[in-house]
Each structure stands twice: as structure tokens, then as C-alpha cells.
C-alpha positions, 0 to 999 in steps of 0.5 A: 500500500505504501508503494501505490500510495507513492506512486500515485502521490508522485503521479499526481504530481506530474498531472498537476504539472502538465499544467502548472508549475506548482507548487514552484512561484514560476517556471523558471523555478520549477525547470531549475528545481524539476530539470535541472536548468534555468529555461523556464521551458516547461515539459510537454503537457502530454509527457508529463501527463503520460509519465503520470498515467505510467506511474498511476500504472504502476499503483495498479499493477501493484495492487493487482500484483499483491492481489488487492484488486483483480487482475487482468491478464495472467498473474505472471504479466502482472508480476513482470510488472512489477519487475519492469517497475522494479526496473524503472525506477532503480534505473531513475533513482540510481541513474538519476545521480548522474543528472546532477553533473552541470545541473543547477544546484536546486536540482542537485539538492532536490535530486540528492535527497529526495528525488533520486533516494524516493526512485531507490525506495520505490524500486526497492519495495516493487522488487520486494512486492515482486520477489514476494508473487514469484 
């Protein structure tokens, strides 16, 4: 439940910001803060909007994985689910160490501590609710 919970928090939060730059005063906060540079070119509204419906995905896949809520399709597709989950979001939270080079020192800060160790925990409980349906 804690993983859906954060998933669909973090999912949320790109729909919001298909939008708006909240909770950022403005756009050039927020791409300082969200992407690293000070543009203030927001992100496409559809790829923030498609990056919410994968992670909404993501909490669905969860809790049809767990057995929560029915599943559709096989079992098996739903725990490789979780394990392409499991994938995304080590690769992001790991990888993402690697955004910090030339970015702006908000997004080193926030990519630091909250980003970058949020994808590690996530990817972490996705490999644990997968290991626990295999």
C-alpha cells in the first residue's frame, strides 16, 4: 500500500504539472528545481501527463500484483510488472545521480535527497512486492 500510495502521490504530481508549475512561484523555478536548468521551458503537457498515467500504472499493477484488486491478464504479466517497475525506477533513482553533473544546484539538492533516494525506495519495495508473487 505504501508503494501505490507513492506512486500515485508522485503521479499526481506530474498531472498537476502538465499544467502548472506548482507548487514552484514560476517556471523558471520549477525547470531549475524539476530539470535541472534555468529555461523556464516547461515539459510537454502530454509527457508529463503520460509519465503520470505510467506511474498511476504502476499503483495498479501493484495492487493487482499483491492481489488487492483483480487482475487482468495472467498473474505472471502482472508480476513482470512489477519487475519492469522494479526496473524503472532503480534505473531513475540510481541513474538519476548522474543528472546532477552541470545541473543547477536546486536540482542537485532536490535530486540528492529526495528525488533520486524516493526512485531507490520505490524500486526497492516493487522488487520486494515482486520477489514476494514469484
Amino acid at each position: 500500500m505504501v508503494l501505490t500510495a507513492g506512486l500515485v502521490a508522485v503521479g499526481v504530481l506530474h498531472f498537476i504539472w502538465a499544467v502548472t508549475p506548482w507548487p514552484f512561484k514560476d517556471k523558471v523555478a520549477f525547470t531549475k528545481a524539476l530539470l535541472g536548468n534555468a529555461s523556464g521551458t516547461m515539459p510537454p503537457p502530454a509527457l508529463s501527463a503520460l509519465v503520470a498515467v505510467a506511474l498511476l500504472g504502476g499503483g495498479v499493477v501493484t495492487l493487482m500484483t499483491v492481489g488487492t484488486i483483480p487482475s487482468v491478464g495472467p498473474d505472471w504479466l502482472c508480476v513482470a510488472g512489477s519487475y519492469g517497475l522494479t526496473l524503472v525506477m532503480l534505473g531513475r533513482g540510481i541513474g538519476g545521480y548522474f543528472l546532477n553533473s552541470g545541473a543547477a544546484s536546486e536540482f542537485q539538492r532536490l535530486n540528492s535527497k529526495v528525488y533520486s533516494p524516493l526512485c531507490i525506495a520505490l524500486g526497492l519495495m516493487s522488487v520486494a512486492v515482486a520477489i514476494s508473487a514469484t
